[in-house]
GUNU-638874 format. One record per residue: x, y, z of N, C-alpha, C, O, CB in turn. Coordinates in Angstrom, 3 decimals, always signed. Glycine has a CB too. Layout:
// residues N
       n.x       n.y       n.z      ca.x      ca.y      ca.z       c.x       c.y       c.z       o.x       o.y       o.z      cb.x      cb.y      cb.z
         X         Y         Z         X         Y         Z         X         Y         Z         X         Y         Z         X         Y         Z
...
This chain:
// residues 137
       n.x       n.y       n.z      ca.x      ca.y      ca.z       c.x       c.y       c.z       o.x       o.y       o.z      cb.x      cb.y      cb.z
  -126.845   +64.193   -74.323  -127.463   +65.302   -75.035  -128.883   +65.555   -74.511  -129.304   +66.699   -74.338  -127.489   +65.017   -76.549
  -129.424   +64.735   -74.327  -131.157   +64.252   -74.014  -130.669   +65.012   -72.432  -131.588   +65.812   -72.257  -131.822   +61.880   -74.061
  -130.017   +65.110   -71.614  -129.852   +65.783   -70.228  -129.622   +67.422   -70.391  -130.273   +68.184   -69.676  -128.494   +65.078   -69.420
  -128.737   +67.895   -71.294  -128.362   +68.773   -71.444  -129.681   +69.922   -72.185  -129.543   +71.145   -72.187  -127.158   +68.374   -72.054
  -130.782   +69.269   -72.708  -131.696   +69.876   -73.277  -132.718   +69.887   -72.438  -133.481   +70.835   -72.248  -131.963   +69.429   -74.409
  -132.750   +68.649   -71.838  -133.931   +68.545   -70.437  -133.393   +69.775   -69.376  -134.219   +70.561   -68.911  -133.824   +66.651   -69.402
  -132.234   +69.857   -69.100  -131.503   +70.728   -68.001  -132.201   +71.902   -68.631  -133.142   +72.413   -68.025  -129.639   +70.766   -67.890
  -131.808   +72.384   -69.830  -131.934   +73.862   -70.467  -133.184   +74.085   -70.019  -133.354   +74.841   -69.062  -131.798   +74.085   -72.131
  -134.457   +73.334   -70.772  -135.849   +73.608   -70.713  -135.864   +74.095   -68.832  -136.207   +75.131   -68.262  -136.914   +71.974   -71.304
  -135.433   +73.054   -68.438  -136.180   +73.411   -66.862  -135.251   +74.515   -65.929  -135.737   +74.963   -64.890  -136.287   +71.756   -65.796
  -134.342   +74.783   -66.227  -133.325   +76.152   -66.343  -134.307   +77.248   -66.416  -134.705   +77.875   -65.435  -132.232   +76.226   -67.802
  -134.756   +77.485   -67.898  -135.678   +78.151   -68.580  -136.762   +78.247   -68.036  -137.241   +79.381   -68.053  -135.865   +77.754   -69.631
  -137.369   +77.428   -67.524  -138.465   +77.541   -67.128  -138.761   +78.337   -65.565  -139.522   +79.258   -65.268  -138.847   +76.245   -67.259
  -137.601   +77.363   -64.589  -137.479   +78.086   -63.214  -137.117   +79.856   -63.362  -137.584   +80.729   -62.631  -136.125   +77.237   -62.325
  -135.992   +80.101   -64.722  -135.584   +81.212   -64.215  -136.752   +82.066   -64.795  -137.021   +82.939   -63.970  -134.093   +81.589   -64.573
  -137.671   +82.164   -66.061  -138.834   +82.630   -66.061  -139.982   +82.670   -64.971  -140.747   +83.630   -64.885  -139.170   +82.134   -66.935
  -140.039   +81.735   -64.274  -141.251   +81.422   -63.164  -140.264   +82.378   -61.958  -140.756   +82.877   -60.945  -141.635   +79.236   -62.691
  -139.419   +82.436   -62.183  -138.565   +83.428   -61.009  -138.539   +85.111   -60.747  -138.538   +85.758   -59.700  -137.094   +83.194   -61.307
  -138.516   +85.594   -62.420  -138.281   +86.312   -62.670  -139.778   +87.506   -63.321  -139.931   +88.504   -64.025  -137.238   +85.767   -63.250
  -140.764   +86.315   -62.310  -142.372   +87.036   -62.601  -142.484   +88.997   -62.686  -141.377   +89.067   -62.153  -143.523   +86.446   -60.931
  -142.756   +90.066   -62.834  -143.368   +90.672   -62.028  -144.682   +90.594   -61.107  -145.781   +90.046   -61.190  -143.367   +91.346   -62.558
  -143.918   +91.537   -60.055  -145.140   +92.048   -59.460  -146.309   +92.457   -59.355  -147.173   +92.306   -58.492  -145.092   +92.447   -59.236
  -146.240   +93.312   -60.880  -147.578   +93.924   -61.357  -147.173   +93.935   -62.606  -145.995   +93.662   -62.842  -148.115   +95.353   -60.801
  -148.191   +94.294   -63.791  -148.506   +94.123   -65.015  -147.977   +95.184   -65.652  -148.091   +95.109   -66.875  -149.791   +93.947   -65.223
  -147.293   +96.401   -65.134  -146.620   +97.070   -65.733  -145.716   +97.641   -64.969  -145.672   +97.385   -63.765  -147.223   +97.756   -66.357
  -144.683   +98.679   -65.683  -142.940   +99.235   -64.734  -143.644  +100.362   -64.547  -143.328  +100.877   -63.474  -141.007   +99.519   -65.669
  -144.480  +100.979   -65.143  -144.984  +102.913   -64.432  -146.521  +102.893   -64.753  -146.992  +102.726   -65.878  -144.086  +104.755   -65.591
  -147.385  +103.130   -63.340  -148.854  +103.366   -63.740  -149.441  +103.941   -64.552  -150.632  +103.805   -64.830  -149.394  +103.747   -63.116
  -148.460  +104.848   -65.159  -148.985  +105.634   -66.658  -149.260  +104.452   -67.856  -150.262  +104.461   -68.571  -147.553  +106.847   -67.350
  -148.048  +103.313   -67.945  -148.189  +102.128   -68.915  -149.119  +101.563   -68.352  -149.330  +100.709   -69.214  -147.059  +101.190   -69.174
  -150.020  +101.315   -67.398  -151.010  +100.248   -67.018  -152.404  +100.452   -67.695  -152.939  +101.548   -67.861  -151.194  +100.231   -65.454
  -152.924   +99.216   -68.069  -153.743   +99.407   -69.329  -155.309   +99.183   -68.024  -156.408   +98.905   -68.504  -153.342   +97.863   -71.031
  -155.159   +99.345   -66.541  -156.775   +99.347   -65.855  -155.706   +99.800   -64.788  -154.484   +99.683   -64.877  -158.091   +97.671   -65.615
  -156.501  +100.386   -63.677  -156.506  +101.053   -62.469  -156.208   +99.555   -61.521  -155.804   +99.600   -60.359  -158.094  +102.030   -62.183
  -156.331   +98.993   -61.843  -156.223   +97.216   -61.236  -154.359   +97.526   -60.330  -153.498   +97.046   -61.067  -156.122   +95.437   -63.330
  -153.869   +98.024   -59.320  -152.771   +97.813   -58.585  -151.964   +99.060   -58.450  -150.931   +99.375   -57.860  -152.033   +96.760   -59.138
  -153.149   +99.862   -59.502  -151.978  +101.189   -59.195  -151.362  +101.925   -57.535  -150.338  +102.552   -57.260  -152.799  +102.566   -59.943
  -152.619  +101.448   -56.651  -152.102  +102.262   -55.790  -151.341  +101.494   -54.453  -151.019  +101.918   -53.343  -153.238  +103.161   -55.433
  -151.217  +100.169   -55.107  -150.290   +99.377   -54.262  -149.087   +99.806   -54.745  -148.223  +100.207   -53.964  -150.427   +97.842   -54.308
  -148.862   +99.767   -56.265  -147.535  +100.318   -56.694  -147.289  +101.614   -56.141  -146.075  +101.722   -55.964  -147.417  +100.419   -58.160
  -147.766  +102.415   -55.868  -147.361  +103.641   -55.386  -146.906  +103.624   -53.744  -145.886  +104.204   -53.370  -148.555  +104.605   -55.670
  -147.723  +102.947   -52.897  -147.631  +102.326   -51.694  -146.353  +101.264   -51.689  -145.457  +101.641   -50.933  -149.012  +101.653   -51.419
  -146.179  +100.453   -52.136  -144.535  +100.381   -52.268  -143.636  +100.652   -52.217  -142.702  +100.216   -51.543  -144.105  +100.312   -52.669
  -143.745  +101.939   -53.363  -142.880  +102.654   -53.232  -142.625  +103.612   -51.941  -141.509  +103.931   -51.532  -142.991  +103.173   -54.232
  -143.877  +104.014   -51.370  -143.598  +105.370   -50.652  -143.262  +104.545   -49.084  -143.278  +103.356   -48.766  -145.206  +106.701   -50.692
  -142.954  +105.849   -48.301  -142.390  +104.941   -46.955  -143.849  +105.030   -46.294  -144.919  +105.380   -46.791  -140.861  +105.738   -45.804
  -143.463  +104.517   -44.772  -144.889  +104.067   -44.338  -145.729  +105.260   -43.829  -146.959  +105.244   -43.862  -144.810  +102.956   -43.155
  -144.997  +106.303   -43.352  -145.475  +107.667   -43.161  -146.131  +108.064   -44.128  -147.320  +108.369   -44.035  -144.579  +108.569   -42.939
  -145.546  +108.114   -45.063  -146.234  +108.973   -47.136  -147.587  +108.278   -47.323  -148.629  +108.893   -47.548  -144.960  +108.279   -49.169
  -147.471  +106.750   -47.194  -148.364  +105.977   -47.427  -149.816  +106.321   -46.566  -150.910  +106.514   -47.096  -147.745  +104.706   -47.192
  -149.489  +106.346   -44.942  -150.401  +106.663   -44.357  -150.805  +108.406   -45.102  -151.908  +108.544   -45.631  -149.970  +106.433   -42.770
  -150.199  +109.143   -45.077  -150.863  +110.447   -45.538  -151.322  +110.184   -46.372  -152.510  +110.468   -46.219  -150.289  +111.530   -45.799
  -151.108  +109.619   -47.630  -152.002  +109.110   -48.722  -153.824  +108.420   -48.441  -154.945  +108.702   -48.863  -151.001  +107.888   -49.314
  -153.357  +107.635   -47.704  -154.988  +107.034   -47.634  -155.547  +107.742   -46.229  -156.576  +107.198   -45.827  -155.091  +104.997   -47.484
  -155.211  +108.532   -45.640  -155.834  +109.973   -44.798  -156.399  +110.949   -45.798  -157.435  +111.587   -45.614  -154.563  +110.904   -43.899
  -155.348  +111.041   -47.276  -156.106  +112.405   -47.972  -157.655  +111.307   -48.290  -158.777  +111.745   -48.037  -155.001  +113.286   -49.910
  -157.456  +110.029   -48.807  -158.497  +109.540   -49.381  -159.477  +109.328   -48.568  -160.559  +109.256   -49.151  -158.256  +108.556   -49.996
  -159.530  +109.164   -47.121  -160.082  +108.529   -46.464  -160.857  +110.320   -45.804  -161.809  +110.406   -45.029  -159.046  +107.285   -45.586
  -160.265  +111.223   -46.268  -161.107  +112.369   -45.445  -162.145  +112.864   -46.804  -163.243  +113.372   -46.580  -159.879  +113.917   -44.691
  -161.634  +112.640   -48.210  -162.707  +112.615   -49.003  -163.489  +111.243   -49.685  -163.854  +111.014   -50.838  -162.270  +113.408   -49.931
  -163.571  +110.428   -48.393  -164.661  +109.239   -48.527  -164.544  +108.529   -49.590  -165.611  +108.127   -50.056  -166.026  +109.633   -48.560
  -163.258  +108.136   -50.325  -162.964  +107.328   -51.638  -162.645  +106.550   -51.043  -161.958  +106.724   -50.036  -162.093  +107.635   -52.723
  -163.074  +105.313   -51.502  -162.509  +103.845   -51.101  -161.142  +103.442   -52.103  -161.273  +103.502   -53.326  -163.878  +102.579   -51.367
  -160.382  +103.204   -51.742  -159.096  +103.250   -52.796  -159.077  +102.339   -53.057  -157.970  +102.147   -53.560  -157.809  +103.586   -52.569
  -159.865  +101.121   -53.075  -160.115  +100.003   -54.282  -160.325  +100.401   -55.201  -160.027   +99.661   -56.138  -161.023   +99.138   -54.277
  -160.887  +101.635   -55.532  -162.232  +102.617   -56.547  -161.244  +103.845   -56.840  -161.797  +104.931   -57.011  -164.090  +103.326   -55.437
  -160.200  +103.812   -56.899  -159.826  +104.980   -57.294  -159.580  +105.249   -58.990  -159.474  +104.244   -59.693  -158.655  +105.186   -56.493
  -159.526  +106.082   -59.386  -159.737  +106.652   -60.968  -158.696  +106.878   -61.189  -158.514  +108.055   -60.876  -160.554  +107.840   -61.372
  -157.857  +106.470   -61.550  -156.010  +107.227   -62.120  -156.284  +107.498   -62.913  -157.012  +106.849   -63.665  -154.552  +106.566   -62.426
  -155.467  +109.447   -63.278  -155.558  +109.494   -64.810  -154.000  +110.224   -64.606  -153.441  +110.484   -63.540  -157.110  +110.504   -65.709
  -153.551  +110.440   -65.890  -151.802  +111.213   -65.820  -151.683  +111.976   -66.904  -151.814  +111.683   -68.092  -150.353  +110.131   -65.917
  -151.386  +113.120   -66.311  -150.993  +114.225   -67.139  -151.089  +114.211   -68.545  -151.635  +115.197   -69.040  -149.807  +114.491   -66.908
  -150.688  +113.326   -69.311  -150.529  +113.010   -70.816  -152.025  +112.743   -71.123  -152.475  +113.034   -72.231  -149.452  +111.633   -71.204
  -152.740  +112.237   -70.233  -154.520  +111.793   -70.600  -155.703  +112.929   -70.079  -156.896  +112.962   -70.380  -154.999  +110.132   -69.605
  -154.974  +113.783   -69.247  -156.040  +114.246   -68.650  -157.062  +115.283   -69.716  -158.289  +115.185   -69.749  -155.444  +114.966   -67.366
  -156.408  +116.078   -70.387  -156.953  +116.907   -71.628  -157.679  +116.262   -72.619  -158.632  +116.764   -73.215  -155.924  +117.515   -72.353
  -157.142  +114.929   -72.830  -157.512  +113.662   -74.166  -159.230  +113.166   -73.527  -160.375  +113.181   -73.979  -155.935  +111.734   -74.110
  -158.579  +112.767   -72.280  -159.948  +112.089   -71.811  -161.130  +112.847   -71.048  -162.154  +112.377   -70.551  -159.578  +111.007   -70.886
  -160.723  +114.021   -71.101  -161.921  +115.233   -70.721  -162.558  +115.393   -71.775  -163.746  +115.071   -71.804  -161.478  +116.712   -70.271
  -161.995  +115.871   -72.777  -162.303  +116.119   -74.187  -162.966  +114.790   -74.998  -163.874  +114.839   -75.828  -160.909  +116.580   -74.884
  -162.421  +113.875   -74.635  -163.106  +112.977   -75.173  -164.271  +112.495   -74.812  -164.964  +111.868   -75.613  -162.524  +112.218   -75.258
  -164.607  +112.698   -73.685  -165.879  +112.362   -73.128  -166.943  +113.129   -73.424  -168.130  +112.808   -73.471  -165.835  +112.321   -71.873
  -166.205  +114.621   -73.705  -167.310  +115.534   -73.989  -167.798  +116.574   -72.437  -168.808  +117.230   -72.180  -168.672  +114.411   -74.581
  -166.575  +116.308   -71.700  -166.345  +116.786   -70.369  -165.618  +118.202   -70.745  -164.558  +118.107   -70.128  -165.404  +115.678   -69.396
  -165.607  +119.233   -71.296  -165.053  +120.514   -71.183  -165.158  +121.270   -70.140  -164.762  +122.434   -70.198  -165.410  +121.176   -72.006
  -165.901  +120.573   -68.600  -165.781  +121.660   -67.688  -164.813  +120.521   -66.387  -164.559  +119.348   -66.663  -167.667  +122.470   -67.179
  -164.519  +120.983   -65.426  -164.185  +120.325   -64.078  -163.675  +121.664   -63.535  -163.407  +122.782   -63.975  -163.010  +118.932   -64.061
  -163.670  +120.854   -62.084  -162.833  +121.755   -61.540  -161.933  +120.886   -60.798  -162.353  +119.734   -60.903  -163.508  +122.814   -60.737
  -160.749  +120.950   -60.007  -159.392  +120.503   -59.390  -159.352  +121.212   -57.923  -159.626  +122.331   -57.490  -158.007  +121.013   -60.404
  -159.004  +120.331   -57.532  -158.266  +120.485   -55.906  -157.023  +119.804   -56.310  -156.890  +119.186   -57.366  -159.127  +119.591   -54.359
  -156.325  +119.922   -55.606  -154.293  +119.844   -54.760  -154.285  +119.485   -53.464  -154.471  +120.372   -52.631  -153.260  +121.524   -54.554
  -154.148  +118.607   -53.187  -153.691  +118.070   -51.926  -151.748  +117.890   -51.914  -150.967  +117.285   -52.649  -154.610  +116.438   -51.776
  -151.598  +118.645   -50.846  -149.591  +118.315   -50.832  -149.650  +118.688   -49.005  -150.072  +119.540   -48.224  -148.065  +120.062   -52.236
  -148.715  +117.054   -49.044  -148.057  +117.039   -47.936  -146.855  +116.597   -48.161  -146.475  +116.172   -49.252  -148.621  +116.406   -47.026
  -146.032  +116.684   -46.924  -144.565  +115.916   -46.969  -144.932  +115.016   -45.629  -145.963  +114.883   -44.971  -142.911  +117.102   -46.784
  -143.290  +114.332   -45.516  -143.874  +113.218   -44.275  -142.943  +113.822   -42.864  -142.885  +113.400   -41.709  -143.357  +111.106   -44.731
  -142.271  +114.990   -43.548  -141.891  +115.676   -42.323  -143.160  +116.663   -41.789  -143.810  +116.125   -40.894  -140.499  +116.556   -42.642
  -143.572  +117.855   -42.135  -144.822  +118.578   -41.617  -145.990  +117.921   -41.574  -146.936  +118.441   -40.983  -145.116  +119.665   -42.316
  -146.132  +116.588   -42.232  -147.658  +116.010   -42.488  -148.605  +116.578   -41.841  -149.422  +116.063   -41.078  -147.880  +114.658   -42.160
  -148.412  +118.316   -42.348  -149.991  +118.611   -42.573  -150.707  +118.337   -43.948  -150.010  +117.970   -44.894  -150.230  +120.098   -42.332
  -151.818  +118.469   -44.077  -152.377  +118.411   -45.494  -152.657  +119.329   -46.218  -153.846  +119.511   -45.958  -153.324  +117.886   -45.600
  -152.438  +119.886   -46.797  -152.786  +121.280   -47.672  -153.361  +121.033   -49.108  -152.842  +120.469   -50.071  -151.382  +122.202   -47.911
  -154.871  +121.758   -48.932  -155.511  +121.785   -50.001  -155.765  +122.980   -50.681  -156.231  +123.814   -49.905  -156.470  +121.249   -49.799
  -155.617  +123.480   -52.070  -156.030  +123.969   -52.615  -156.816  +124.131   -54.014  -156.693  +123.439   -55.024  -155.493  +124.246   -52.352
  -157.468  +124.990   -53.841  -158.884  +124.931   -54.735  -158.555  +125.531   -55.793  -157.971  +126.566   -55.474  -160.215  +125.618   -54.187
  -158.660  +125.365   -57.414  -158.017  +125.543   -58.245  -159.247  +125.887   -59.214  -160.319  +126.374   -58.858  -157.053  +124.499   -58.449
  -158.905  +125.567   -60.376  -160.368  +126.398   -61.349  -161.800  +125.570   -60.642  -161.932  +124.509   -60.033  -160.297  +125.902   -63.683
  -162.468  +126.334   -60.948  -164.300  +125.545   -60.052  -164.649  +126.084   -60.864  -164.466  +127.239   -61.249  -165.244  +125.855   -58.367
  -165.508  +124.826   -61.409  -166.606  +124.729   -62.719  -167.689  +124.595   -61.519  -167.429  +124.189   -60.386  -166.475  +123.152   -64.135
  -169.023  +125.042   -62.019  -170.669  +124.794   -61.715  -170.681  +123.303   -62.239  -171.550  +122.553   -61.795  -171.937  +125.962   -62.688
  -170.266  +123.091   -62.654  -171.114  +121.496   -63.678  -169.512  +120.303   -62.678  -168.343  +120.576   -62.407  -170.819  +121.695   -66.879
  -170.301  +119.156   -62.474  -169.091  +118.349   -62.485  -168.882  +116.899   -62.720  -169.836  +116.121   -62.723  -168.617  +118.511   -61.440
  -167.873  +116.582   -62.881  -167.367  +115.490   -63.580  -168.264  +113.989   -63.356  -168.106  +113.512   -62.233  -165.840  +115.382   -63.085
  -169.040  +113.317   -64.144  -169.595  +111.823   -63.507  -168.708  +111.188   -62.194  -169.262  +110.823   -61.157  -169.482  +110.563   -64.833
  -167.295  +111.122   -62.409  -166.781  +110.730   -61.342  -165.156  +111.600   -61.225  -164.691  +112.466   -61.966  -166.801  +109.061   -61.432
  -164.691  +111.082   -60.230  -163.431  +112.077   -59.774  -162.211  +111.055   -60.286  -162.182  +109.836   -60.118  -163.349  +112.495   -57.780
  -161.322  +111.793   -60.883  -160.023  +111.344   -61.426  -159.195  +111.726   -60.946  -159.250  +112.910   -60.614  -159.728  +111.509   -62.500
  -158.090  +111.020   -60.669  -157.228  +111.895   -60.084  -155.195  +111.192   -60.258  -154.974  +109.983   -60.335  -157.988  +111.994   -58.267
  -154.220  +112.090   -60.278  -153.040  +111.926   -60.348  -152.050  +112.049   -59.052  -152.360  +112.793   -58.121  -152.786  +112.700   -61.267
  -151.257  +111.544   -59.041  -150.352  +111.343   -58.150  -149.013  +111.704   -58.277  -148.599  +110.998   -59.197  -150.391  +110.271   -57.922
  -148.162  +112.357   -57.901  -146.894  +112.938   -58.133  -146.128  +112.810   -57.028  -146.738  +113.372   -56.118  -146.945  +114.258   -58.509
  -144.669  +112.170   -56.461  -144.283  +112.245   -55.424  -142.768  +112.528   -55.664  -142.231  +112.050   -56.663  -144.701  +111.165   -54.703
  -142.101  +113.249   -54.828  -140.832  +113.415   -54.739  -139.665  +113.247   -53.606  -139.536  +114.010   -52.649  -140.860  +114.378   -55.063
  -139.102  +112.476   -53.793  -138.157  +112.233   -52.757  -136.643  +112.927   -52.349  -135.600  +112.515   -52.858  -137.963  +111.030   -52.986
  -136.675  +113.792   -51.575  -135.466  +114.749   -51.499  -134.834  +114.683   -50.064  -135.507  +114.786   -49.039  -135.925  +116.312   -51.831
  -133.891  +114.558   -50.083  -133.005  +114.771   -48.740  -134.034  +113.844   -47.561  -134.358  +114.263   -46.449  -132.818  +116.806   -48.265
  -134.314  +112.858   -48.001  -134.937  +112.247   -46.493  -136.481  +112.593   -46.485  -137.190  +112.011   -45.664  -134.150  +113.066   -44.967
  -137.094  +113.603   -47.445  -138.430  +114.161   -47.536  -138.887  +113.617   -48.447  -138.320  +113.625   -49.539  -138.617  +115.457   -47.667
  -140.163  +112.934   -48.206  -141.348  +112.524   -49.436  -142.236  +113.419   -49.855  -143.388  +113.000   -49.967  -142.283  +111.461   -49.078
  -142.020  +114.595   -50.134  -143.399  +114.958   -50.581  -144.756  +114.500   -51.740  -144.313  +114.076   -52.807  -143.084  +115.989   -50.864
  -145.929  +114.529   -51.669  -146.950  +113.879   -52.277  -147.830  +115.168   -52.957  -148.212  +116.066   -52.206  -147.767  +112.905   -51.155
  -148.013  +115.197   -53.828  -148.990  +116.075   -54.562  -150.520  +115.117   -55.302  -150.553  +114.708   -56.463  -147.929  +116.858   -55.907
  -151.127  +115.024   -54.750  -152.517  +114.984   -55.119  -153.234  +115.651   -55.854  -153.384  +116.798   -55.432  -153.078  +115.042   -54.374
  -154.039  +115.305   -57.305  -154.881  +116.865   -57.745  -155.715  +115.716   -58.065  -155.202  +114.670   -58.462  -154.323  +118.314   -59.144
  -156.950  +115.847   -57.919  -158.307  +115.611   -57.834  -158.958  +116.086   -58.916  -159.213  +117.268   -58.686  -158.851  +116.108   -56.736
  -159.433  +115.705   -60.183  -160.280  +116.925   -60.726  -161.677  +115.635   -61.106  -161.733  +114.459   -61.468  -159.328  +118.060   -62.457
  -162.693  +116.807   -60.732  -164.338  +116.296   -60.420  -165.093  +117.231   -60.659  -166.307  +117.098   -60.508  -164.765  +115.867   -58.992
């Protein structure tokens, strides 16, 4: 009996110590700090997407250790909450077939944001990654 309970515990234990995640949450929207989001996204994307990704970041001088995630469901909450009623937004979209970069300039406020936030959207179709970027600062 004394084997069969020793077995269980360490059963239990390996298949927990096995069965770690990767990161601290299943979708960067559930992640409670910016702490891995954009490895999770880099994971996911192929190595082409990935490189266009840290090209958009790397041509507007963000170090993507430092990046600001915010998602759709927060972005209104946490403007407003700050007491931020103005920004303005850029769009960055590429795919990893044309990987050009295309930006566009979207409402422009005079006043802007303490720092730049920004969301990530990607879609995978027929062999195509496309990436949508919006920036708002």
């Amino acid at each position: 009996m004394r084997h069969i309970i020793l077995f269980s515990i360490l059963s239990l234990f390996c298949f927990s110590g096995l069965s770690q995640k990767k990161y601290s949450f299943e979708t960067p929207w559930k992640a409670t700090s910016n702490d891995s989001i954009m490895e999770w996204f880099t994971d996911r994307l192929d190595n082409t997407s990935d490189s266009l990704l840290y090209e958009i970041f790397n041509g507007l001088g963000v170090d993507t250790d430092c990046v600001e995630w915010i998602y759709p469901t927060d972005v209104f909450y946490t403007l407003h909450k700050n007491g931020w009623d103005y920004y303005s937004r850029r769009v960055y979209t590429v795919n990893n077939k044309d990987k050009t970069i295309v930006t566009t300039q979207k409402n422009v406020s005079d006043n802007k944001l303490p720092i730049s936030l920004f969301m990530l959207s990607y879609l995978y179709k027929d062999g195509i990654t496309s990436l949508v970027l919006i920036e708002y600062y």
